[in-house]
Residue, then its C-alpha position, 0 to 999 in steps of 0.5 A: x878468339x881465346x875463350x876468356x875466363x875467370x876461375x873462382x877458387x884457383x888453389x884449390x884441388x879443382x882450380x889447380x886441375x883446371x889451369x893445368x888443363x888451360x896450360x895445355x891449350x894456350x891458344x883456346x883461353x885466357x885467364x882473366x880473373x883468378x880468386x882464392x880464399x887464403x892461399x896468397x902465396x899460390x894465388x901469386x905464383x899463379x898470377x904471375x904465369x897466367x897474367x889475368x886482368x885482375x886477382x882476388x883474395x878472399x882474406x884480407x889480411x893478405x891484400x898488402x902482401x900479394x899487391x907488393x908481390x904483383x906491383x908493376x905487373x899490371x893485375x889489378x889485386x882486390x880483396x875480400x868477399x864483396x870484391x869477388x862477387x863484385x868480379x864475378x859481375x863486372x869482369x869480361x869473362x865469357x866462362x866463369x869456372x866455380x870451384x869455391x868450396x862449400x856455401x861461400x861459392x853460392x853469392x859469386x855464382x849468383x854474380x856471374x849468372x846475372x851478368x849472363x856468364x856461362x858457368x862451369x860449375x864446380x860448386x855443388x853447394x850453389x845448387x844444393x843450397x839454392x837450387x829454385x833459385x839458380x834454375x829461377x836466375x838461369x831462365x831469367x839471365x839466359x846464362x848456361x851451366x855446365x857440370x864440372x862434377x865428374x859425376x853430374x858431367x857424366x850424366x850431362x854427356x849421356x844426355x846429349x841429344x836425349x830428350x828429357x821426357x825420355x829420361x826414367x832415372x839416372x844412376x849416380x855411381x860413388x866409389x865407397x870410400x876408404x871405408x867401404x870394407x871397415x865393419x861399421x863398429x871400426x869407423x869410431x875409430x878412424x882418424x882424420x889422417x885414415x879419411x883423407x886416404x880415398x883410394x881413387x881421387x885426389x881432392x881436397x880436404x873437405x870433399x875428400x872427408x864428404x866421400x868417406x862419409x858418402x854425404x858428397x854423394x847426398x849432396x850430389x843427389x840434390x844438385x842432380x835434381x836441380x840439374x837435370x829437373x827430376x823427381x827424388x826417386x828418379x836418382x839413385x845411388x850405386x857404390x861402384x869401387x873401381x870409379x870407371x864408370x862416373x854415372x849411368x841414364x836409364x831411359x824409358x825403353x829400358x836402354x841405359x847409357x853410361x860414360x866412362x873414364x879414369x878418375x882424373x878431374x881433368x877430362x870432366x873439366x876439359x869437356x867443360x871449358x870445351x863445351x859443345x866441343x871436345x878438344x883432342x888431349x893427352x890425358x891417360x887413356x882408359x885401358x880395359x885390360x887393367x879392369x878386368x871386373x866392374x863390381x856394384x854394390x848398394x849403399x849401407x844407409x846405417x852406416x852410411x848416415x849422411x847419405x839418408x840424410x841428404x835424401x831426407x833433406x832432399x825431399x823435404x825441401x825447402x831450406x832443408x838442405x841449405x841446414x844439411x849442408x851448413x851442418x856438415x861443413x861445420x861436422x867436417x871442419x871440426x873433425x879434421x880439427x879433432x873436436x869429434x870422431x868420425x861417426x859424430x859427423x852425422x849426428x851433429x848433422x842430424x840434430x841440426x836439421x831436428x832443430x832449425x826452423x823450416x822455410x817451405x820457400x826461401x829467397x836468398x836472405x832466408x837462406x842466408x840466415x839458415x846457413x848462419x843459424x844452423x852453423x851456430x846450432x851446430x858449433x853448440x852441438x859440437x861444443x857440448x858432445x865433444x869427444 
C-alpha cells in the first residue's frame, strides 16, 4: 500500500522538493493533505496534480478564490490556522512532512504527533522552541520522528545500529555562507540581494539569510540536542565550504562516521519518507573527482554572533531559545524589508534575550506568550535603532 501522507508547507523550498521526489515514485505515496500560508495560486496547481482529500490555506483571504479554482475536484478546501492544525490531527495521513517555516510549524507538528502520525520533520523550530515538550509528546503518542535537515539526517543515518551510550560527540558541518571570506568590517554593507546568494543550496528566504548569519547553524544545534538527547558540549560546529560532507558522529573509541552527498534536498527528504528503506533514485551521484579537496574551518564567534547566541540560548534553556529564535525571525524579516543592515540582525536578537523574562520550565502557553512578547520586544528595537 502507498505511504499516504500530508505535507505541511508545500510551496514552500522543502514542500516543493518533497513532491518533486513523491512524482518520482507514484506508486510508494499518496498525497492526502497539502497546506501552504499564502501561495494560493501554487497550492492550486499543486492540488490539481496530486489530488489530495483536502488543502489547507493559511490565510484567509484566499479561501474563495482557490475553493472556485478547486470547485468539483472533490478536495475539500479549508483555511486558516485552526483548520491546519485541526488536519494535522484528523487527516488519514500515515507520515505528516513539517516544512512550515519558522514558529508557526510548532502547533501543527504538535497536532500530528498526538494523533500518533510519523513525522518527517522539516521544521526546525518545533524542536528549538519546545523541545522538552515534543521528546514528553513523542513518548507519550509512541509517534516517530524522522530528520528532514540534511544535517540532523546525516547524523540520523550515522547512527543507524549505534548505541547511544557509544555516542562522544557529534559534528555539524555549516558551509560558511556567502559571507565566509568578506572581512567582518564589509558585512555592514551587504544587502538583502548580497545574502540571498548562498553558494551551495537553493532554499528559502528566510533559512537562506539564517545561513549567512550562521544562526540556522545555532538553531540546528538546539534541535540536535533534543534529536539525539546530548549535552551542549557533545555538538560541535565546523565550517565545511564544499557542503559534501553533511555532518560527522565521533564515537567513544575515537572512530568517527561521516555521511556524504551533494547539496541537494531531495536525498535527505527521500530517505525520510523511505525510512527504514532506501528507495533506488536518479538524483546526481557524487563524484570525488570534482572534489578533489575537503577543506575545515572553525567558526568566527564575533563575526558570526548568532551562532554564540544560539549556544547562549541553548545552554540556558528554558524558554530561552523559544526568545532566540522569535527575535531572529523578526531581525530577518525586517532586514529583507530593509529596516536594519545585515549586522543588526544579531543585535536585535541579543537585546531581546537581555530583555524578556526567563521561564526555567515552560508549557505550551508560556512559550506561546514568550514567542509573542519577544516579537514585540523586538519590533520595539528595531523600531527605535533603525537604519
Amino acid at each position: 500500500m502507498p505511504l499516504k501522507l500530508a505535507i505541511f508547507g508545500s510551496t514552500g523550498s522543502i514542500g516543493t522538493q518533497s513532491l518533486d521526489v513523491v512524482s518520482r515514485y507514484p506508486d510508494q505515496f499518496r498525497i492526502t493533505v497539502l497546506t501552504a500560508g499564502d501561495n494560493a495560486k501554487l497550492l492550486a496547481e499543486q492540488a490539481l496534480r496530486f489530488h489530495p482529500d483536502s488543502v489547507v490555506i493559511g490565510n484567509e483571504k484566499h479561501y474563495l478564490k482557490l475553493k472556485e479554482i478547486l470547485k468539483g475536484t472533490g478536495i475539500e478546501v479549508l483555511s486558516g490556522e485552526k483548520a491546519i492544525e485541526q488536519v494535522a490531527a484528523d487527516s488519514p495521513a500515515d507520515m505528516v512532512l513539517t516544512a512550515i517555516v519558522g514558529y508557526s510549524g510548532l502547533r501543527p507538528t504538535i497536532a500530528a504527533i498526538k494523533s500518533g502520525k510519523m513525522i518527517a520533520l522539516a521544521n526546525k523550530e518545533t524542536l528549538v522552541v519546545g523541545g522538552s515538550l515534543i521528546r514528553s509528546l513523542l513518548q507519550e503518542s509512541g509517534s516517530t520522528l524522522i530528520p528532514v535537515d540534511s544535517e540532523h539526517s546525516a547524523i540520523f543515518q550515522c547512527l543507524a545500529g549505534e548505541k547511544n551510550t557509544s555516542v562522544e560527540k557529534i559534528t555539524l558541518t555549516a558551509s560558511g555562507g556567502p559571507f565566509f571570506h568578506l572581512p567582518p568590517e564589509m558585512l555592514r554593507k551587504v544587502t538583502p540581494k548580497d545574502a540571498l546568494k548562498h553558494p551551495n543550496w537553493s532554499m528559502g528566504d528566510k533559512i537562506t539569510i539564517d545561513s549567512a548569519t550562521m544562526m540556522n547553524k545555532g538553531l540546528e544545534v538546539i534541535e540536535a540536542k533534543w534529536l539525539f538527547n546530548l549535552e551542549p558540549d557533545q555538538i560541535k560546529v565546523i565550517i565545511h565550504p564544499q557542503s559534501i560532507i553533511h555532518s560527522f558522529v565521533h564515537f567513544t573509541d575515537g572512530s568517527v562516521k561521516a555521511q556524504l552527498g551533494i547539496p541537494d534536498m531531495r536525498m535527505p527528504i527521500l530517505y525520510a519518507l523511505s525510512y527504514p528503506d532506501r528507495f533506488r533514485s536518479d538524483l546526481p551521484r557524487l563524484e570525488f573527482s570534482k572534489y578533489p579537496s575537503f577543506t575545515f574551518h572553525e567558526p568566527d564567534p564575533e563575526k558570526f554572533r548568532s551562532l554564540k547566541l544560539a549556544y547562549q540560548a541553548l545552554e540556558q534553556g528554558g524558554n530561552m531559545p523559544c526568545i532566540l529564535n522569535a527575535a531572529n525571525e523578526v531581525a530577518v524579516s525586517a532586514f529583507l524589508s530593509g529596516k536594519i543592515g545585515f549586522m543588526q540582525i544579531p543585535e536585535v536578537v541579543e537585546y531581546t534575550m537581555g530583555e524578556d523574562p526567563f521561564i526555567a520550565n515552560p508549557g505550551l502557553e508560556d512559550l506561546e506568550l514568550s514567542d509573542k512578547h519577544a516579537r514585540e520586544t523586538s519590533g520595539n528595537f528595531i523600531y527605535k535603532h533603525a537604519k
